[in-house]
C-alpha positions as CSV (number, residue, x, y, z in Angstrom):
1,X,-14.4,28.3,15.0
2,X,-12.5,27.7,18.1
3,X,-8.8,27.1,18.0
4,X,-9.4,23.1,19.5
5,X,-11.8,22.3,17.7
6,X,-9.4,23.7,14.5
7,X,-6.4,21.3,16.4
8,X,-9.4,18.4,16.3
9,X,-10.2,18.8,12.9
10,X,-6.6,18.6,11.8
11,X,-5.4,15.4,14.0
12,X,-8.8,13.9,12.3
13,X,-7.8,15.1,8.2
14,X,-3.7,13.5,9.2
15,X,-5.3,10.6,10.8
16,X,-7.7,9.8,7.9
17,X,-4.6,10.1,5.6
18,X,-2.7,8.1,8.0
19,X,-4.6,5.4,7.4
20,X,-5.9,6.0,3.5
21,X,-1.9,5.5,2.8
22,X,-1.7,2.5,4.7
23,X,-4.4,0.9,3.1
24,X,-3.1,2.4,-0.5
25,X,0.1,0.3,0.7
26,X,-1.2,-2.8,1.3
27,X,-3.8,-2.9,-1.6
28,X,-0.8,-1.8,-4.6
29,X,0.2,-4.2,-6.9
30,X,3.2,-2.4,-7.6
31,X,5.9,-3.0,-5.1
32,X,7.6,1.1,-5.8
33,X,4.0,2.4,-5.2
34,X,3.7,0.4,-2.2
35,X,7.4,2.1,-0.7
36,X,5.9,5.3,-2.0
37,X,2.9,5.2,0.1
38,X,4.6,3.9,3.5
39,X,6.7,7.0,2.8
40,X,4.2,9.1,3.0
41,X,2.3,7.2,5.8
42,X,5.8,8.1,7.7
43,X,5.5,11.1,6.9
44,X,2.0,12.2,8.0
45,X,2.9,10.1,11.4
46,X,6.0,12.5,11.9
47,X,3.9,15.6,11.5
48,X,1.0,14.1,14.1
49,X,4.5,13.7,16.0
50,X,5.5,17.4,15.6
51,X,1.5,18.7,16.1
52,X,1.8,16.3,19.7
53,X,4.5,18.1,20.7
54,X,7.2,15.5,20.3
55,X,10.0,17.4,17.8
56,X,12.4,14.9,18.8
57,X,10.3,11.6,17.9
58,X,9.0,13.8,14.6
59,X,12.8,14.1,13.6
60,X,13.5,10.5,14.4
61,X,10.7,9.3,12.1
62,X,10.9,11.3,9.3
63,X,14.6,10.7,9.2
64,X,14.0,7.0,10.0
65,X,10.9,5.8,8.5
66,X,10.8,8.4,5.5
67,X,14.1,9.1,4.7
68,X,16.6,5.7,5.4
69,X,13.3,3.0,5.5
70,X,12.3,4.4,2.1
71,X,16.0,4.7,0.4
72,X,16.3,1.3,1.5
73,X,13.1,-0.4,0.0
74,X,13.7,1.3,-3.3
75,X,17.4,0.4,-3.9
76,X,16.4,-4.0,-2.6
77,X,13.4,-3.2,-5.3
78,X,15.6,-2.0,-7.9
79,X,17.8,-5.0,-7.5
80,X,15.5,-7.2,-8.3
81,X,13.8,-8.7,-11.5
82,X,10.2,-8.5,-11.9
83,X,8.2,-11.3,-12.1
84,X,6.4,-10.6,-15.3
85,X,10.2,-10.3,-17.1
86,X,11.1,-13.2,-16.1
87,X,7.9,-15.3,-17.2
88,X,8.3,-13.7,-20.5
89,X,12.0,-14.9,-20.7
90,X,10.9,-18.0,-20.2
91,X,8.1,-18.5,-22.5
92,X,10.6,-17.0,-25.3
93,X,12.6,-20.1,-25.1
């Protein structure tokens, strides 16, 4: 096969993923799977970044959106109390 139609192919597969992850996002009911799959959303954007030619803006979102967005969504998760704990605290009363 020809090398651009290859490159096509590939953009195609990442944006597919792109946009399975997203919808994996927005369709969890878990709120750490959810943080899990923007990651990787972020992720798969910084590497169409890279395959666009764009290092700089690949570095900036992997170390932005998958790296300090992601840290950041999991520690404000793991300081809070899930709902189902605290309907079962209340219905011990």
């Amino acid at each position: 096969m020809n090398f651009i139609v290859l490159n096509a192919l590939l953009h195609l597969v990442i944006l597919i993923l792109i946009a399975i992850s997203a919808i994996a996002a927005l369709m969890s009911k878990d709120l750490l799977m959810g943080v899990l799959a923007l990651a990787a959303m972020s992720l798969l954007v910084s590497l169409e970044f890279y395959l666009l030619h764009a290092p700089d803006v690949a570095i900036a979102e992997a170390a932005v959106g998958g790296g300090l967005t992601t840290a950041l969504f999991v520690l404000v998760i793991a300081r809070t109390k899930r709902f189902e704990d605290e309907v079962e605290a209340y219905e011990r009363r």
